[in-house]
N, C-alpha and C positions, 0 to 999 in steps of 0.2 A: 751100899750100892744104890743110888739114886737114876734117876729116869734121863737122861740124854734125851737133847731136844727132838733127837730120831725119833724115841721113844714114844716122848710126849708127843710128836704130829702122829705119829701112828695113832695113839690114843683116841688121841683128837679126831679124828678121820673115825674113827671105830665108832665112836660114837654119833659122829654126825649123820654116819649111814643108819643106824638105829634109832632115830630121834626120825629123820628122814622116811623108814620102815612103818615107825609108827604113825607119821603122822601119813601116810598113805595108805593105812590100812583105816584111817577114817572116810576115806571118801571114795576108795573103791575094792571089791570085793574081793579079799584073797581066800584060799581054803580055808576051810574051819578052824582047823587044826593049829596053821601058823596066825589066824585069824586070832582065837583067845592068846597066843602064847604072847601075840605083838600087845594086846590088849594088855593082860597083866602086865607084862615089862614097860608099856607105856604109865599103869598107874606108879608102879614102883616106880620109875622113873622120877614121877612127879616128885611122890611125898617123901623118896629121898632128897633130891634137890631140896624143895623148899625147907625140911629140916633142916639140912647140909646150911642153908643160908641163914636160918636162924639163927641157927646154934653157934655158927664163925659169925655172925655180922658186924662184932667191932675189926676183925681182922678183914674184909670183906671192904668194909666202907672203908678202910685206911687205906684203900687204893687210888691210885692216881685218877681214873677214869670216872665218868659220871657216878650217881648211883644205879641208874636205871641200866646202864651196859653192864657194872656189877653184877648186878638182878642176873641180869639175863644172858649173861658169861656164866654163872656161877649155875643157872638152871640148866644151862644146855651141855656145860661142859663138868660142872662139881667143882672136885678136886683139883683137878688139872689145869683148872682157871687158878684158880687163886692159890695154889700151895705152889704148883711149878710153874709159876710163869714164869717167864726172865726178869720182871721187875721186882716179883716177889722176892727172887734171888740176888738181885741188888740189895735190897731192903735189909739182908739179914746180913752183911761184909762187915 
C-alpha cells in the first residue's frame, strides 16, 4: 500500500504547517504549554532531518535537482521528498 499523490500533498501540507508552527513560535509568544511542545518538535525536527540527509545522501544527491534544494527539500519535507517524489518513482521503472 504506498502513499497516492493525495496522500503525499496531505503529508506535505502537514508538515508545512508544522515547520510553519515552529518557526512562529520563535518570534512570538504562544502559551507555555504549546510553547515547549512546538519547541521540542522543532529540535526533533531538525536532528531528524539532518540525520535523514546523512544517512540517504548518495540516494539524495542522485537527484535531479541542485544540491542545495536537496538539502532543503529533504529538511523540510524528509521522506516525502526524496522516497515519494514522482521523479523518485520514475527512477525506479
Amino acid at each position: 500500500m504506498g502513499l497516492t499523490p493525495m496522500k503525499f500533498d496531505a503529508w506535505k501540507f502537514v508538515l508545512l504547517v508544522l515547520w510553519g508552527l515552529i518557526f512562529a513560535n520563535l518570534v512570538h509568544a504562544f502559551p507555555e504549554g504549546m510553547a515547549k511542545s512546538l519547541r521540542v518538535l522543532g529540535v526533533l525536527f531538525v536532528v531528524v532531518h539532518l540525520a535523514e540527509y546523512l544517512f540517504f545522501y548518495k540516494t539524495i544527491s542522485s537527484r535531479p535537482e541542485s544540491p542545495a534544494v536537496a538539502f532543503l527539500m529533504t529538511f523540510f519535507f524528509g521522506i516525502f521528498y526524496w522516497k515519494y517524489h514522482p521523479a523518485a518513482t520514475r527512477n525506479k521503472k
